[in-house]
FILO-901638 format. One record per residue (C-alpha): x, y, z; chain. Coordinates in nm, 2 decimals. Layout:
<rs>
       px       py       pz   c
        X        Y        Z   A
...
</rs>
This chain:
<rs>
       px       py       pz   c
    14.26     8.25     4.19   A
    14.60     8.20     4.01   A
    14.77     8.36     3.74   A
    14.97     8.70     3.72   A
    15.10     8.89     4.03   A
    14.84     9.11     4.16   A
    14.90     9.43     4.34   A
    14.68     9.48     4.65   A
    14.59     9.77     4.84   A
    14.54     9.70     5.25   A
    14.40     9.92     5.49   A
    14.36     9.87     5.87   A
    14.24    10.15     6.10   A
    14.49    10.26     6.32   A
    14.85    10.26     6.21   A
    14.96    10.03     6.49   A
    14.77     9.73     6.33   A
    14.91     9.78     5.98   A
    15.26     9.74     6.14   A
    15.12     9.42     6.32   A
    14.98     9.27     6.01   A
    15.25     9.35     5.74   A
    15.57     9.19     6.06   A
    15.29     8.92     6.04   A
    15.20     8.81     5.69   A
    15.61     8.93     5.59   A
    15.75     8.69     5.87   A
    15.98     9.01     5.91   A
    16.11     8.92     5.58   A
    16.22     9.16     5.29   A
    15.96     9.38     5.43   A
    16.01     9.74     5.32   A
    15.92    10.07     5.47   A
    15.80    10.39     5.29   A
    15.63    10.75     5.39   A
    15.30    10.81     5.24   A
    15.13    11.17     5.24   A
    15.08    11.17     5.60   A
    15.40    11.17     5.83   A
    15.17    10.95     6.07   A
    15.05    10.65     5.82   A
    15.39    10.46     5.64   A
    15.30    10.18     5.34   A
    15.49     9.82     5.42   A
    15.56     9.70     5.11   A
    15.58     9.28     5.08   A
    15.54     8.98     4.86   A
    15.26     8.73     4.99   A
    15.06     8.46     4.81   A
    14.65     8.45     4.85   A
    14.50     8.14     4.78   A
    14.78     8.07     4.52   A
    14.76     8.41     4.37   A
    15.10     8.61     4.38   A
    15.02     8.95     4.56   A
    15.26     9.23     4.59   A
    15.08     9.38     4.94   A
    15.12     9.78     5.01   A
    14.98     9.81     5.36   A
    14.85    10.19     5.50   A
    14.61    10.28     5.75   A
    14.33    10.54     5.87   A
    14.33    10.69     6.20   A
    13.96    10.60     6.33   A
    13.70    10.77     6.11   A
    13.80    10.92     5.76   A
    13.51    11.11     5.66   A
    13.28    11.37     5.93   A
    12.93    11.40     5.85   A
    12.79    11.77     5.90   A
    12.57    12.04     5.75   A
    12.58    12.23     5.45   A
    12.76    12.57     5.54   A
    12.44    12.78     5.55   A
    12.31    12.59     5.80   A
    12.67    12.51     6.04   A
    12.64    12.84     6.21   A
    12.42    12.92     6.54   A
    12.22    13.18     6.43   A
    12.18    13.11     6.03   A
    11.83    12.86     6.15   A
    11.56    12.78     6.33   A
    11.68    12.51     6.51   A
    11.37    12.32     6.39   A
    11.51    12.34     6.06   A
    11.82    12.10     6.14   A
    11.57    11.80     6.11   A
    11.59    11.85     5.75   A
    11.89    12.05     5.64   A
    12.12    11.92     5.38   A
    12.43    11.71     5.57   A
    12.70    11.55     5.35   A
    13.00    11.36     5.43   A
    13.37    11.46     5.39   A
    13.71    11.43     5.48   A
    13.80    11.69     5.69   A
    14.14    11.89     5.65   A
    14.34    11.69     5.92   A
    14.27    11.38     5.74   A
    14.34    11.52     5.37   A
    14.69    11.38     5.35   A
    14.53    10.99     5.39   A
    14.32    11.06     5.11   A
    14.59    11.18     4.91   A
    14.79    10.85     5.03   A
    14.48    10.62     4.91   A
    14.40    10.78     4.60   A
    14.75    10.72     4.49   A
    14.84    10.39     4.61   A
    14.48    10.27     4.48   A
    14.56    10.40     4.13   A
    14.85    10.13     4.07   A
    14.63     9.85     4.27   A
    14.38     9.56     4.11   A
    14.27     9.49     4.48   A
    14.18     9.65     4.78   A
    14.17     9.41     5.10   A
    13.98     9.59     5.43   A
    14.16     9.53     5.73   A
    13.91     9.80     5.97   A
    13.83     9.67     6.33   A
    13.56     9.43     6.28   A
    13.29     9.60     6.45   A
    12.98     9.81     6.30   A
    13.19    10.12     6.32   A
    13.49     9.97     6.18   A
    13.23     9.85     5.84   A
    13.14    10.20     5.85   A
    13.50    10.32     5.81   A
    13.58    10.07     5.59   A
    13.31    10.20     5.33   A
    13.49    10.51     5.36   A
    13.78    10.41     5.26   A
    13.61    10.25     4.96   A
    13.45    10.58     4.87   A
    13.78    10.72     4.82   A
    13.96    10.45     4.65   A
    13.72    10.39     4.43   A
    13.66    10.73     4.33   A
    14.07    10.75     4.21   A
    14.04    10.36     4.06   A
    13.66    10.24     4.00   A
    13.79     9.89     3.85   A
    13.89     9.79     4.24   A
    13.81     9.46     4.38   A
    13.69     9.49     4.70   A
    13.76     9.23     4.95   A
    13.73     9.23     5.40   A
    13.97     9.05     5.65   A
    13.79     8.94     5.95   A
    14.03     8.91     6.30   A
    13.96     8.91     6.60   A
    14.33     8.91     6.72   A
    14.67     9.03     6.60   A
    14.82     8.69     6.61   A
    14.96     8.47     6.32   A
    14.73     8.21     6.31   A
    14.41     8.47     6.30   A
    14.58     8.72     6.09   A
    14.67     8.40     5.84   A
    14.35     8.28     5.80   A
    14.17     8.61     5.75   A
    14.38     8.70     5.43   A
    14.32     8.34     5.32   A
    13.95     8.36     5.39   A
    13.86     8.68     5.24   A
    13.49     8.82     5.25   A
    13.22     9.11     5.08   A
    13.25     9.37     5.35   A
    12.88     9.40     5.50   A
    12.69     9.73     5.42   A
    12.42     9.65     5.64   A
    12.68     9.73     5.96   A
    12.78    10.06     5.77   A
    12.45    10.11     5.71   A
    12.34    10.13     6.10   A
    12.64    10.39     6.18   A
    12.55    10.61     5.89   A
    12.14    10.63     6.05   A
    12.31    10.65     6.36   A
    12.54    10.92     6.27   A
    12.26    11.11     6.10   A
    11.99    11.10     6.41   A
    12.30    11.18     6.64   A
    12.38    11.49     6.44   A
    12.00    11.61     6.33   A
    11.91    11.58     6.69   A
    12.23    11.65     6.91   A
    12.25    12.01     6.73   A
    11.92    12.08     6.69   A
    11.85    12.03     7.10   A
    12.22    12.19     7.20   A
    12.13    12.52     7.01   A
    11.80    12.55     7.15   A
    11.87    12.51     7.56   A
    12.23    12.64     7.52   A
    12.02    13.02     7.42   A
    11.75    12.93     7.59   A
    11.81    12.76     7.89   A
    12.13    12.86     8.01   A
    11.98    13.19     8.12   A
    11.66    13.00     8.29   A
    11.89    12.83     8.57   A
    12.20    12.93     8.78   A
    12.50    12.71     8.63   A
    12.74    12.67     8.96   A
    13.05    12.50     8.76   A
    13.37    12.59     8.66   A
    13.41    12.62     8.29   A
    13.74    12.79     8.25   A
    13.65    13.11     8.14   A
    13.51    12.88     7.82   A
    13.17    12.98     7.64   A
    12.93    12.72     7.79   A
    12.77    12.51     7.52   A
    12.45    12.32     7.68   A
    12.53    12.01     7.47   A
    12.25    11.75     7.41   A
    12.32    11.42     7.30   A
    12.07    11.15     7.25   A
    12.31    10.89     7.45   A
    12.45    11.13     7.66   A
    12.12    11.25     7.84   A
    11.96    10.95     7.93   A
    12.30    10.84     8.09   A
    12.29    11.18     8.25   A
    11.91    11.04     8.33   A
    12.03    10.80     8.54   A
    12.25    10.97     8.74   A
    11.99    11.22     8.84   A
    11.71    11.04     8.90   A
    11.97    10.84     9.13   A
    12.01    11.11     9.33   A
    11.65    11.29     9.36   A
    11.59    10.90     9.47   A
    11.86    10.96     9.78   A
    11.73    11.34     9.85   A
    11.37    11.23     9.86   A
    11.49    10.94    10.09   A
    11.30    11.00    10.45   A
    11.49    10.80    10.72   A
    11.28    10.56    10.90   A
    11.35    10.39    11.24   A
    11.30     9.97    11.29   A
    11.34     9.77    11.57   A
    11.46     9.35    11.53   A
    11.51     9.11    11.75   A
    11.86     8.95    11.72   A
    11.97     8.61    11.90   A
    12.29     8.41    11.92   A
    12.39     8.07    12.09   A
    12.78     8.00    12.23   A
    12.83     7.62    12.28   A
    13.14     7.42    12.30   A
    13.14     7.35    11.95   A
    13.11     7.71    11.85   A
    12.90     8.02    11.80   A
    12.58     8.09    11.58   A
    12.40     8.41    11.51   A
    12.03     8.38    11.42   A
    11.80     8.60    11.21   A
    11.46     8.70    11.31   A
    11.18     8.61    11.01   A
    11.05     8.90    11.04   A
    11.34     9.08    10.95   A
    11.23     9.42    11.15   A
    10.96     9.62    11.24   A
    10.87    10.00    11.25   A
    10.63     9.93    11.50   A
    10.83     9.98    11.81   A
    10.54     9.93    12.02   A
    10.46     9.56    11.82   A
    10.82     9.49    11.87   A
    10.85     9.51    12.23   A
    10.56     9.32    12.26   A
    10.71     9.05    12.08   A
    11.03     9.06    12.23   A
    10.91     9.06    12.57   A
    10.67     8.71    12.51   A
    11.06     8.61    12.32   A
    11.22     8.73    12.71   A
    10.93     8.53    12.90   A
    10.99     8.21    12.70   A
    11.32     8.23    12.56   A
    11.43     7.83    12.55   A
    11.45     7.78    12.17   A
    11.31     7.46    12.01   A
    11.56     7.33    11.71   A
    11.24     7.30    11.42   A
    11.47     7.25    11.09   A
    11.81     7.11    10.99   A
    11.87     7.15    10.61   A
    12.24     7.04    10.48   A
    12.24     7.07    10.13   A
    12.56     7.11     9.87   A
    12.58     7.47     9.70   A
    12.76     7.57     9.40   A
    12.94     7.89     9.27   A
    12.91     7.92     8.95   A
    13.21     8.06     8.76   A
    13.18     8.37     8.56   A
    13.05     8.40     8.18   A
    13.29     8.45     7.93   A
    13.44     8.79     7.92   A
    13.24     9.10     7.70   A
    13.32     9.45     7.69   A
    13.04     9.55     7.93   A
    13.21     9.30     8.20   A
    13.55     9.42     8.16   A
    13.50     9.79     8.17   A
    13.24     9.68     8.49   A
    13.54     9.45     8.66   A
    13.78     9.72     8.62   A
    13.63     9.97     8.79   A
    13.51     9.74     9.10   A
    13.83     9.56     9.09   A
    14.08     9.85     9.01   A
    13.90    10.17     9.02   A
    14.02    10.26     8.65   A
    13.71    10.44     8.46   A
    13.55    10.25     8.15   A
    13.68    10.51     7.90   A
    14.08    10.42     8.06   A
    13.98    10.06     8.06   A
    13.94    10.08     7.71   A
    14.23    10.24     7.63   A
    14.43    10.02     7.81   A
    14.22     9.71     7.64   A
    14.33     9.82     7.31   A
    14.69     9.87     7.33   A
    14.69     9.50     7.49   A
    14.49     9.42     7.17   A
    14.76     9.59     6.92   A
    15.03     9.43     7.12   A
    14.85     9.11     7.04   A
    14.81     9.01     7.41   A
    14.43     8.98     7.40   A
    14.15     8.97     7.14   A
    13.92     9.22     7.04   A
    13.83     9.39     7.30   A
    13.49     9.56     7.21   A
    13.26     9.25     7.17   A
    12.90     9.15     7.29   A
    12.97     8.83     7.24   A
    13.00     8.61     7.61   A
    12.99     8.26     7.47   A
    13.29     8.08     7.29   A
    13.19     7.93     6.94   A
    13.27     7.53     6.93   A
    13.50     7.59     6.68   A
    13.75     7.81     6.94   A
    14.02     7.58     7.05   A
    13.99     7.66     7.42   A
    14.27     7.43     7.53   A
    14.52     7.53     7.32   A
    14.46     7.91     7.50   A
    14.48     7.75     7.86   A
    14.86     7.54     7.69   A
    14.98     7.90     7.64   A
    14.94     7.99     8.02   A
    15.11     7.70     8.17   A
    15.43     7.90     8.23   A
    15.32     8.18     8.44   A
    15.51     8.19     8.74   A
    15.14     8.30     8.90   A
    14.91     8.09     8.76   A
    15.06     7.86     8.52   A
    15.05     7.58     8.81   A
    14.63     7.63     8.77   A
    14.66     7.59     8.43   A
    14.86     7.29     8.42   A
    14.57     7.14     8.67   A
    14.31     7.25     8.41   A
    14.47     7.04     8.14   A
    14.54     6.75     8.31   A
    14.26     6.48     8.28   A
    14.34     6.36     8.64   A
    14.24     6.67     8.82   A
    13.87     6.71     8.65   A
    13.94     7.07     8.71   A
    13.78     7.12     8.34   A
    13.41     7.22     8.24   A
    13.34     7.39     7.94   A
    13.24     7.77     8.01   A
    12.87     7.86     8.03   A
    12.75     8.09     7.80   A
    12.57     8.41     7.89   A
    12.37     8.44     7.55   A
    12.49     8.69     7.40   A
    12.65     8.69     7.03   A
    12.72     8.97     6.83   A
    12.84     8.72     6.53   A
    13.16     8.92     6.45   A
    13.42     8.87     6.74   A
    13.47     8.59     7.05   A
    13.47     8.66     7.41   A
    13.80     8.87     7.54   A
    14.07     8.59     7.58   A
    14.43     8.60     7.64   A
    14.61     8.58     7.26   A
    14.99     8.54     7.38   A
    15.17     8.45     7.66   A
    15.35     8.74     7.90   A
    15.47     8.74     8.22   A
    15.48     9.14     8.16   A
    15.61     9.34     7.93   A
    15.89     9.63     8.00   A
    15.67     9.88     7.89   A
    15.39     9.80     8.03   A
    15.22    10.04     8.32   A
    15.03     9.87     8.68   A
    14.72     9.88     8.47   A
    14.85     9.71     8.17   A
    14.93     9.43     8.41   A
    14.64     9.38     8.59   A
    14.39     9.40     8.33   A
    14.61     9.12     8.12   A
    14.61     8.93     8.46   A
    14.20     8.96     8.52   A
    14.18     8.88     8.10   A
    14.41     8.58     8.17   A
    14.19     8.50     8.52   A
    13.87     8.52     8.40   A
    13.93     8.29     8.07   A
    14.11     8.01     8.33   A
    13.79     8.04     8.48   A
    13.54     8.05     8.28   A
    13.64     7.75     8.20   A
    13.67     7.57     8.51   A
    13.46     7.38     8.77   A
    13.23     7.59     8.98   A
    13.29     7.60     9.40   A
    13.14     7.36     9.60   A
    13.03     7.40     9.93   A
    12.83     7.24    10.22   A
    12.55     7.47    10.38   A
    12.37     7.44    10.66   A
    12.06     7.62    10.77   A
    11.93     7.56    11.16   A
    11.57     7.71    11.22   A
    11.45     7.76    11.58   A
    11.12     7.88    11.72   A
    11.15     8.09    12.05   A
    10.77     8.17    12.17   A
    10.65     8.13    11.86   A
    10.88     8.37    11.69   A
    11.09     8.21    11.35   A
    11.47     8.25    11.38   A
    11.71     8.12    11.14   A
    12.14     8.06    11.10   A
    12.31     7.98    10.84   A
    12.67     7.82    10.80   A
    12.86     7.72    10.49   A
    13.17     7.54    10.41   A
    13.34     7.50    10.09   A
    13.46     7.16    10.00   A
    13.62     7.25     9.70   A
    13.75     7.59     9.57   A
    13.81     7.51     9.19   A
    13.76     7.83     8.98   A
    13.83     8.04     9.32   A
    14.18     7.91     9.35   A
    14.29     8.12     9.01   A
    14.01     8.38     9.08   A
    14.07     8.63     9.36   A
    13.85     8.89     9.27   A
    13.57     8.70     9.40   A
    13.51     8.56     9.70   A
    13.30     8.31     9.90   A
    13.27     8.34    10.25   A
    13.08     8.19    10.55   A
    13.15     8.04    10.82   A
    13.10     7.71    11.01   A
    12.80     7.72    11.28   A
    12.77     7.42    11.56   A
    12.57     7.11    11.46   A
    12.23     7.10    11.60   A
    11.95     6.82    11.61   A
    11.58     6.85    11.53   A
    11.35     6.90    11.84   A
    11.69     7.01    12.04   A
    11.63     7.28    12.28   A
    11.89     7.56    12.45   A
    11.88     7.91    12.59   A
    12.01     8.16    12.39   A
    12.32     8.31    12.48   A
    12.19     8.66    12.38   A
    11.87     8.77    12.32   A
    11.85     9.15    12.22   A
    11.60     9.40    12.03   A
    11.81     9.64    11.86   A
    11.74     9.95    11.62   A
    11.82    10.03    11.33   A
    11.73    10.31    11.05   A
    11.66    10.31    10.66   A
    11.90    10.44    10.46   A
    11.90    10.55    10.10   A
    12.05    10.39     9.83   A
    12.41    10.51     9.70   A
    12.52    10.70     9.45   A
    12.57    10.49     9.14   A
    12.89    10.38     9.04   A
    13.07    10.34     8.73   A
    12.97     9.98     8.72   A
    12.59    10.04     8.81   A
    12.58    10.33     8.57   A
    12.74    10.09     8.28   A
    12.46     9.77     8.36   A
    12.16    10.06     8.39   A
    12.28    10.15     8.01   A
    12.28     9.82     7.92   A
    12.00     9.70     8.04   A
    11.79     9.99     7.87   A
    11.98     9.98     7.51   A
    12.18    10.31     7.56   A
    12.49    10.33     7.33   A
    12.68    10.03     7.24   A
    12.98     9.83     7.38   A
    13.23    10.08     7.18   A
    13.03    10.40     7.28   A
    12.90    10.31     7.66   A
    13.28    10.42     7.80   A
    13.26    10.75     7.57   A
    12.90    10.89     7.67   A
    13.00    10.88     8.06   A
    13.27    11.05     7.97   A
    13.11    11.36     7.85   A
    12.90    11.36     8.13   A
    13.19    11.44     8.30   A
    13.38    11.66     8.03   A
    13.07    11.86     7.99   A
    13.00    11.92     8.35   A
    12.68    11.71     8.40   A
    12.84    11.54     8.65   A
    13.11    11.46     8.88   A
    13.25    11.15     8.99   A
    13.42    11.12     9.33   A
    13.73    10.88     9.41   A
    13.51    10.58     9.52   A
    13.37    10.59     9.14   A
    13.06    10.73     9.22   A
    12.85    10.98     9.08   A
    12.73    11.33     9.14   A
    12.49    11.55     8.91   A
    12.63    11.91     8.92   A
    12.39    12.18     8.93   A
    12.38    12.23     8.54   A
    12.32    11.89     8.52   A
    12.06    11.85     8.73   A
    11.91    12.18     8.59   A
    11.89    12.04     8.25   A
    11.70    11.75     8.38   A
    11.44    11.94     8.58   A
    11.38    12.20     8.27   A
    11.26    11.89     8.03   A
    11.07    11.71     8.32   A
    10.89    11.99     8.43   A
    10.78    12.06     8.03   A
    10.62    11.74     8.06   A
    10.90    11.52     7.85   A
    11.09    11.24     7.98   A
    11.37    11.32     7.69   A
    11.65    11.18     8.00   A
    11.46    10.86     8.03   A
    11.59    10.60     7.81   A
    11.28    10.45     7.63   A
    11.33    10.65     7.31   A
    11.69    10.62     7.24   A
    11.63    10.20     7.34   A
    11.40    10.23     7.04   A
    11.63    10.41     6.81   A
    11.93    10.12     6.92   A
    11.67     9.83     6.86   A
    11.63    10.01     6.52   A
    11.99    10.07     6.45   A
    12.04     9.68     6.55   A
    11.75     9.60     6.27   A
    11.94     9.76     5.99   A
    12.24     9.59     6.07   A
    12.08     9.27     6.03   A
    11.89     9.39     5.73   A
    11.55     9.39     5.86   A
    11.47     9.70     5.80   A
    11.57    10.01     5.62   A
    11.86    10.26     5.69   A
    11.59    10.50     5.51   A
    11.29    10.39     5.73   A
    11.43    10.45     6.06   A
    11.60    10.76     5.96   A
    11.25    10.88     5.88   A
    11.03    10.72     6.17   A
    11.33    10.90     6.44   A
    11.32    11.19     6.32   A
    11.00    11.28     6.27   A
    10.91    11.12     6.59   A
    11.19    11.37     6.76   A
    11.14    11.64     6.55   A
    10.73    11.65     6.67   A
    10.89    11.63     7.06   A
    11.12    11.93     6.94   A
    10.82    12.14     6.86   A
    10.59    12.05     7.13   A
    10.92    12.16     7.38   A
    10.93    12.48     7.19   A
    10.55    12.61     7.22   A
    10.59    12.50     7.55   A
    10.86    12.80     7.58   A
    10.68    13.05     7.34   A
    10.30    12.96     7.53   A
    10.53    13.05     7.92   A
</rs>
């Protein structure tokens, strides 16, 4: 491309990154500043060259989503359908009133443009916005080229290369948002108007609301999360506490103390067990049968995804998955880390791992580690292991630029830049390596094992705190050697239930079954919470309320598993298939909803036949 200046339209998503990108590309140079329509979005005005071309860059930005999808007015108000009727009513998209003044803002800056450059988050969602914001521009100027910038961090050398590196923005990632957004809608509204008149009456809501109207909200994401949590708990109130008996032996010597296991593990026969540990009291010298030494190794972590952080966070730091992310992305828009809503947990070969380690080597914490990791001597390196997951748009969450902290910057913003930092020096480092020993002993026929470990070498542990490796050293015993134990004891115990999930569980159970993405996991908990479905108590754990609960039973009990997570698992493995362009945005708008739409009946005759 050469020739006459061009003028070019960019547009990022949040007006934080269209500040980032116009200091970046302007070097701070004769970079001006003007007011567009909305107070909230400014232009930047600069001169920059694109693969030789002369461009004269104006630079706005959204604010998340610029269009709303909903129905046609005769069918937005409660009572104006059948419910049933929503699986088919006209929708359309829009910009809504709060958002008018960033049309205005496009439409005019587009008319005086030859190009329009997309600079939305580089995610599915951000595709989908960035088709919106071709929508509008091309509607005010249809002779537009349209050209994507993909970044993965507000940095120079990213932010460089994806202006010089321009691509077609993908319509196969808008595509999955808009059939997303479609079955979301036809389905959320449809169910929320029929239990919120329905079924609100049918059970006894014990939760404080306010004074507000209660809208019994159903959302396709939102009730198998609310699925898990339940089921969770019916699991603990259906738990029946059961007594055991094991036997339990340890042996002092001079070299030290070992405590050994009983193969069985326990017993609920009490009556079996004192047998046993009577014959174990009648012939208690133990006969050494086993010495294993063997070296053991701790693997360090995978590289970091979104699903780990937001999982770390709240085990490390308590901080919920929805203020994880918000911290994550101001760390992003300060340029400290990368992307921080990615699937991906393996580092391309092409990523220049060592020059992100270089960066580190000043921290007054662990820049001493990072040194070690660089220098050849040490053999500290190992390339990270990947965990197999690529979403082929961003890296793993690294550290982008250096900080020993920033003045503005709160306890959280600290330590989750310290576990990004953390977790990248060790990911790719050496894994622990320990000695363990295991010493089995027969006592009248009875198995009994100990085990001891040392570690030999700490590697990724020295720079990784949040993880430990313990164990402890037991005394060194020879095959066929025979003692006394020191203590020979049966002792009860009782069965307990499982806990409560946590954040953490809650965020791998929705992984694990397909609910929601990386960028919606932290949002669907939320309304759990926001909507009353469920409370979550200071040790991150959580409790169905009543309402909750109630919601759960009223579907079970018709029959339907609607808060199990098989059919929204489907509808994501779909929604995953458009993206790639396997199938349809058309055919699996059709197969969901009619599949839903025939559950939505059948749930109604249930109600009409009782």
């Amino acid at each position: 491309m050469s020739g006459r200046g061009v003028t070019v339209l960019n547009v990022a998503e949040k007006p934080s990154v269209a500040k980032s990108v116009s200091n970046i590309l302007s070097r701070n140079q004769n970079l001006r500043v003007r007011d567009g329509r909305s107070r909230y979005n400014r232009i930047f005005e600069f001169d920059y060259t694109i693969r030789g071309q002369p461009c004269h860059m104006l630079f706005t930005s959204v604010i998340g989503h610029l269009m709303e999808l909903e129905f046609d007015d005769r069918y937005r108000k409660w009572y104006s359908c059948d419910p049933a009727d929503l699986f088919q009513a006209p929708v359309h998209k829009s910009v809504p009133e709060d958002k008018k003044d960033i049309k205005r803002t496009l439409e005019e800056e587009a008319r005086r443009c030859q190009w329009l450059v997309l600079w939305l988050d580089c995610d599915r969602e951000g595709e989908n916005i960035a088709f919106e914001v071709v929508d509008v521009c091309t509607a005010a100027n249809p002779r537009l080229t349209i050209k994507r910038a993909r970044f993965s961090a507000l940095i120079d050398r990213e932010i460089h290369q994806a202006v010089q590196n321009l691509v077609e923005p993908n319509k196969w990632f808008a595509d999955a948002v808009d059939a997303r957004q479609e079955i979301d809608l036809r389905i959320g509204a449809s169910f929320t108007r029929f239990q919120t008149m329905l079924m609100k009456d049918a059970f006894v809501i014990d939760t404080v609301t306010d004074g507000r109207n209660i809208i019994l909200s159903y959302g396709p994401c939102q009730f198998p999360t609310l699925g898990f949590v339940v089921e969770r708990y019916w699991e603990i109130q259906a738990h029946e506490p059961e007594n055991f008996w094991s036997i339990n032996c340890s042996h002092r010597s001079e070299e030290g103390i070992a405590t050994f296991s009983w193969g069985r593990g326990h017993l609920f026969d009490y009556t079996y067990a004192v047998i046993i540990y009577e014959m174990c009291i009648e012939e208690p010298t133990a006969t050494v049968t086993n010495v294993r030494q063997q070296e053991k190794l701790k693997y360090p972590p995978h590289p970091l995804s979104t699903i780990e952080l937001e999982k770390r966070a709240s085990r490390y730091f308590r901080m919920s998955s929805e203020h994880t992310m918000k911290v994550a992305e101001e760390l992003y828009q300060g340029g400290f880390i990368s992307y921080p809503r990615t699937e991906t947990d393996n580092f391309s070969s092409r990523t220049d791992l060592h020059a992100i380690v270089q960066e580190q080597q000043g921290h007054p914490e662990w820049g001493i580690y990072a040194q070690r990791l660089l220098d050849p001597g040490a053999g500290l390196w190992r390339n990270p292991r990947g965990g197999g997951h690529d979403d082929k748009a961003h890296p793993p969450i690294h550290p982008t630029k250096f900080s020993a902290g920033e003045s503005g910057w709160s306890q959280d913003h600290r330590r989750l830049y310290e576990l990004v930092v953390r977790h990248f020096l060790a990911c790719v480092s050496k894994p622990a390596v320990g000695a363990e020993t295991t010493v089995e002993i027969d006592i009248a026929g009875e198995l009994f094992s100990s085990c001891g470990r040392v570690i030999l070498e700490k590697n990724y542990l020295d720079v990784y705190p949040y993880e430990s490796w313990g164990g402890s050293m037991i005394p060194p015993y020879t095959i066929d050697q025979q003692f006394i134990p020191t203590t020979l004891t049966l002792d009860p115990g009782v069965t307990r239930p499982p806990p409560l999930l946590s954040e953490a569980d809650l965020l791998s159970c929705m992984d694990k079954e397909g609910i929601g993405t990386d960028a919606t996991m932290h949002d669907h908990i939320k309304k759990l919470l926001d909507r009353f479905y469920a409370t979550k108590d200071a040790s991150m754990r959580f409790t169905p309320t009543n309402l909750g609960e109630a919601l759960v039973m009223g579907y079970d009990d018709m029959g339907y598993k609607l808060w199990k997570p098989y059919l929204r698992a489907v509808m994501e493995r779909d929604m995953k298939s458009v993206s790639e362009g396997t199938k349809s945005k058309a055919e699996v708008l059709d197969t969901s909803l009619q599949q839903m739409k025939a559950c939505f009946l059948d749930v109604c005759c249930y109600f009409i036949l009782s």
